[in-house]
C-alpha positions as CSV (number, residue, x, y, z in Angstrom):
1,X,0.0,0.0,0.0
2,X,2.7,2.4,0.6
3,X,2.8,3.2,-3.3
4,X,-0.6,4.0,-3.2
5,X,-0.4,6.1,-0.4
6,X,2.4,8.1,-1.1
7,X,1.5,8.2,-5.1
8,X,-2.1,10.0,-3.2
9,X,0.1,12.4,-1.0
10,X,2.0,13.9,-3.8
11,X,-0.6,14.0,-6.7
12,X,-3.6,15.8,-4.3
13,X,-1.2,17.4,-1.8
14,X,-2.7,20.4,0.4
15,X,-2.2,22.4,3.7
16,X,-2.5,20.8,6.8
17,X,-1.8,17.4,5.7
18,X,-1.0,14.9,8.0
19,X,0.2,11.1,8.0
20,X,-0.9,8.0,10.0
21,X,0.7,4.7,10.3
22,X,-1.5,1.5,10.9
23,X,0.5,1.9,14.8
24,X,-0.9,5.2,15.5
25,X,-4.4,4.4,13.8
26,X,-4.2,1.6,16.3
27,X,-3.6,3.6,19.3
28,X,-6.3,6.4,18.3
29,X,-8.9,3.2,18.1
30,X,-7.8,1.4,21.5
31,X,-7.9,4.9,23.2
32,X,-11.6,5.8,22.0
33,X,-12.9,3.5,23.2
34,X,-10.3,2.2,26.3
35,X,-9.8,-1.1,25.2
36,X,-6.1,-0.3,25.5
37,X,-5.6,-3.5,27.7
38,X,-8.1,-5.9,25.9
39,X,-6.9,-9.4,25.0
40,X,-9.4,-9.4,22.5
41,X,-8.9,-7.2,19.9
42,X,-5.6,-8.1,18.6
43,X,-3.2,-6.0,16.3
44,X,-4.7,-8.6,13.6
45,X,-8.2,-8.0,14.9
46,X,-7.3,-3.9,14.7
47,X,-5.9,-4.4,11.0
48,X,-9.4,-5.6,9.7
49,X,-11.6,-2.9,11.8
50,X,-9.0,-0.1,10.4
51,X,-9.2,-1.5,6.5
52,X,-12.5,-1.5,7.0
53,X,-12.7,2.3,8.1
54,X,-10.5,3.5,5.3
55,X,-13.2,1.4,3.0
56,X,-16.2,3.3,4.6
57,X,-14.3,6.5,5.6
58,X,-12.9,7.0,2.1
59,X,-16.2,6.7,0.1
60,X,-17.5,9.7,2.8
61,X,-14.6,12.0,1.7
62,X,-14.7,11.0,-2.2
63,X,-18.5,12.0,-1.7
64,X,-17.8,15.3,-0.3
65,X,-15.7,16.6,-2.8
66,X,-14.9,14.4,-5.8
67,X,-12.8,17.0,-7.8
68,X,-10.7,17.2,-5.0
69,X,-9.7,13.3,-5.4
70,X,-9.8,12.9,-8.8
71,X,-6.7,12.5,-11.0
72,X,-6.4,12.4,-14.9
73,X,-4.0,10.7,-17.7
74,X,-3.5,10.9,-21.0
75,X,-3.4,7.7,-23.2
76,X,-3.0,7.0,-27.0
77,X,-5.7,5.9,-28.9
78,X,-4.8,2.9,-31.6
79,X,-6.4,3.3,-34.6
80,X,-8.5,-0.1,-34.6
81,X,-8.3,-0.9,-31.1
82,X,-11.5,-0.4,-29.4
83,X,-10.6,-1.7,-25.9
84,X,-8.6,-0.5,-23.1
85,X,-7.5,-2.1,-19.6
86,X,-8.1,0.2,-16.8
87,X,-5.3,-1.0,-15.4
88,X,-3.2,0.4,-17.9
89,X,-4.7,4.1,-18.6
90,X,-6.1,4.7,-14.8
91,X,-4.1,2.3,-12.2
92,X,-5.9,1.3,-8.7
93,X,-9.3,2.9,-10.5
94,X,-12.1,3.2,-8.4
95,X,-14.5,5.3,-10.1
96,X,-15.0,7.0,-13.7
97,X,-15.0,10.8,-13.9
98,X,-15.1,12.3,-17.5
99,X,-14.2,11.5,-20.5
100,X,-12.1,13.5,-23.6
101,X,-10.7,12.7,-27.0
102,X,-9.1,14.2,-29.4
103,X,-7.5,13.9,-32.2
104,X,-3.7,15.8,-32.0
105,X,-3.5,16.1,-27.9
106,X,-4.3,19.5,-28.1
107,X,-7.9,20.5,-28.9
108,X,-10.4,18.3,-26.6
109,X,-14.2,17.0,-26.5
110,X,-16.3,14.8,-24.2
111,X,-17.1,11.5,-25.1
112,X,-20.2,10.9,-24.0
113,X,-20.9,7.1,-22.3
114,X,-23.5,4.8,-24.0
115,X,-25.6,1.7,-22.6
116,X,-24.5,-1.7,-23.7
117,X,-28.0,-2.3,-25.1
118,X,-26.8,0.1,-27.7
119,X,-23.7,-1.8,-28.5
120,X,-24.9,-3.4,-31.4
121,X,-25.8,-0.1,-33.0
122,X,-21.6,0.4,-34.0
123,X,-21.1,-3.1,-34.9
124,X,-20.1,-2.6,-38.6
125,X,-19.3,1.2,-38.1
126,X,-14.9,2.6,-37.3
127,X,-15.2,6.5,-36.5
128,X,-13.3,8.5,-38.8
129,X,-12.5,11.3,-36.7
130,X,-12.6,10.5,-32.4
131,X,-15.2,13.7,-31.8
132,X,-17.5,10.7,-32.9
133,X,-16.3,8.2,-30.4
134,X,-18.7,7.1,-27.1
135,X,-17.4,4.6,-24.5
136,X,-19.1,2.2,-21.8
137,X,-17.3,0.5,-19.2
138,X,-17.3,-3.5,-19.4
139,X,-16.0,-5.2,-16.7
140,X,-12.4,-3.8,-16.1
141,X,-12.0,-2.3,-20.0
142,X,-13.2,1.2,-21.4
143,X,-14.3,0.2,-24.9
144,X,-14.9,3.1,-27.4
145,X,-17.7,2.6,-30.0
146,X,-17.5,2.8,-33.4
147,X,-14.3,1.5,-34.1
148,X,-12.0,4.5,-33.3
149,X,-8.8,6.2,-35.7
150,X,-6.0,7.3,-34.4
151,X,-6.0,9.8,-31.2
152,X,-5.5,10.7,-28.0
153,X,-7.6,10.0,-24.8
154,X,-8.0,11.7,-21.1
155,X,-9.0,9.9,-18.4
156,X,-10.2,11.7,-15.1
157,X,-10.6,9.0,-12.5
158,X,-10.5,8.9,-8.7
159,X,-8.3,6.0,-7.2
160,X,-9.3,3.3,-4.9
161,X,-8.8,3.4,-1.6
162,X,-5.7,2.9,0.8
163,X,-5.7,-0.4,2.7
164,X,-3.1,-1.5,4.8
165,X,-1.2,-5.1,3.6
166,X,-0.3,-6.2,7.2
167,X,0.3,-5.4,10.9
168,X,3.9,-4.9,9.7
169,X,2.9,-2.6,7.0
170,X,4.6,0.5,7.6
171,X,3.0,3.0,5.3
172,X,2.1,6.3,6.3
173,X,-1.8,7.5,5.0
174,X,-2.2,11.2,4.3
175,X,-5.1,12.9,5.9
176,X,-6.2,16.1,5.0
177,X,-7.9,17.6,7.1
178,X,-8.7,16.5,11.0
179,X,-12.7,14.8,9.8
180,X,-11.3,12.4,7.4
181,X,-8.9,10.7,10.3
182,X,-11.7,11.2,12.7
183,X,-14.2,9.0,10.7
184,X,-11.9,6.1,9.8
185,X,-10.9,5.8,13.7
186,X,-14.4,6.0,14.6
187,X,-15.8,3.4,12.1
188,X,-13.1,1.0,13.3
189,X,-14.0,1.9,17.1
190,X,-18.0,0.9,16.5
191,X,-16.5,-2.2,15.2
192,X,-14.7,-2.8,18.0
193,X,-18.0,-1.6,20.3
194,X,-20.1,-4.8,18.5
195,X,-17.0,-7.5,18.4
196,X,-17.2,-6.5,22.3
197,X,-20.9,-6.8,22.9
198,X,-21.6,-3.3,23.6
199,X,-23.7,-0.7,22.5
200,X,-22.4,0.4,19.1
201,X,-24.2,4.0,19.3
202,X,-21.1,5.9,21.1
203,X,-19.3,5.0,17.8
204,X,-22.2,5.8,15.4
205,X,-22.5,8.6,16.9
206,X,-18.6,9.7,16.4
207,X,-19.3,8.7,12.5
208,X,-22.2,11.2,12.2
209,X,-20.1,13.8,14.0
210,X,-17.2,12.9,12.1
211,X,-19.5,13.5,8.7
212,X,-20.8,16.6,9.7
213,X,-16.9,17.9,10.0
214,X,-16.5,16.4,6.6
215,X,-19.0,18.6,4.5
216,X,-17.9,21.6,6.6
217,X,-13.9,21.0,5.6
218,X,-14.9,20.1,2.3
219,X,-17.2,23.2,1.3
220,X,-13.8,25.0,2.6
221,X,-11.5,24.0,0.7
222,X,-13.1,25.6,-2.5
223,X,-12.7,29.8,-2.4
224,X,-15.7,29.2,-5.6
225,X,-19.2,29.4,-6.6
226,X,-20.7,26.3,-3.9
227,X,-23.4,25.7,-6.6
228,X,-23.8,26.7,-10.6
229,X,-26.1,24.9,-13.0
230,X,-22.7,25.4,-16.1
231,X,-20.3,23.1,-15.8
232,X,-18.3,26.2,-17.0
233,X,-19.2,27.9,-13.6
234,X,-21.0,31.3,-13.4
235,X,-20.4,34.2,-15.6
236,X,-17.7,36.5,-14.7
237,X,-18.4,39.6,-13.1
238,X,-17.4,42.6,-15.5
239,X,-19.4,45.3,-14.8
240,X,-20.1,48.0,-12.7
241,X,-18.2,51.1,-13.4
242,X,-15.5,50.3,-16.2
243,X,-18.7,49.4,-18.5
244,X,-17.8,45.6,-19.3
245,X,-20.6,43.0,-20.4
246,X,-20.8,40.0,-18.5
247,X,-19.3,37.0,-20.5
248,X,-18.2,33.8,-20.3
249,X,-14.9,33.4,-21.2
């Protein structure tokens, strides 16, 4: 995992970060719930509870703010070759983005997604130019329909999440602002609450709290508009006393 983590450190970056090994997740788990000198709830037992969190915790903070987790690549389109392994283009993909092709690298367009029902409808068909091109994912390949020329591709993906490999694992995971660690610790403590037979709600409770501090640090970290229906975001403000139109550009 420690690729993973440190490959997420440097691509997203940001203030404030801070890093946690599986040892000091550990401790922050034992201590919130004072099972520091249980028998029970060995470092093995800890390692499941914790890959667990990151599981849960890290589909709260993708949810939050997606653009904020999402990376992109560019890839080479084959003339001919209609399928592409995730692995290849997008490595440790979790989730799909956007789209763009185009066809000299400079000057892009969305491709737009199709449903498989509609696969048939490009059977006998190549594209001539990739502006024509629409994709679906099947099973761990994007596949571009019709048959695409020669071009270029740009994948915007978000990763999938950390998980630690062992109790041995060293790895440091970034966290970026206080919530995110708060929720992974306290989904791992409400498992530890229920492998102990006792009342899981103190750890539910540190989840919802630990939410609520999520959407407030993420609608922080964005100085812009909280809401526009343009994907382009809102017009630009022009006016006023130097006698500028409003425009979009």
């Amino acid at each position: 995992m420690g690729d993973l983590s440190a490959d997420l450190a440097m691509d997203l970056g940001g203030g404030g970060t801070v890093y946690r090994s599986f040892t000091d997740l550990s401790t922050s788990v034992l201590q919130a719930g004072g099972f520091e000198g249980s028998s029970d709830l060995t470092p093995d037992v800890l390692l499941k509870f914790i890959n667990f969190g990151l599981l849960e915790g890290y589909r709260a903070m993708v949810n939050a703010w997606k653009d904020f987790w999402t990376q992109e690549a560019t890839f080479t389109i084959v003339a001919g070759q209609d399928r592409y392994a995730l692995t290849d283009i997008a490595p440790s993909f979790y989730e799909m983005r956007h789209l763009d092709v185009s066809a000299d690298g400079q000057r892009w367009r969305p491709c737009p997604p199709h449903d498989i029902a509609a696969a048939h409808r490009w059977s006998s068909v190549s594209a001539t130019t990739p502006s024509r091109l629409r994709y679906r994912m099947q099973s761990t390949n994007l596949v571009f329909v019709p048959v695409p020329p020669a071009g270029f591709g740009k994948i915007y993906w978000i990763p999938l999440p950390p998980q630690f490999a062992s109790v041995d694992d060293t790895s440091q995971i970034p966290f970026y602002v206080p919530s995110e660690e708060m929720l992974v610790v306290a989904y791992a403590y409400r498992e530890c609450l229920i492998r102990s037979e006792l009342d899981p709600s103190p750890g539910s409770g540190k989840i919802a709290e630990a939410k609520a501090g999520l959407r407030t640090d993420a609608g922080n970290r964005d100085a812009g508009e909280p809401f526009t229906l343009d994907p382009a975001g809102p017009r630009r403000e022009r006016g006023g006393w130097l006698g500028w139109e409003d425009d979009w550009t």
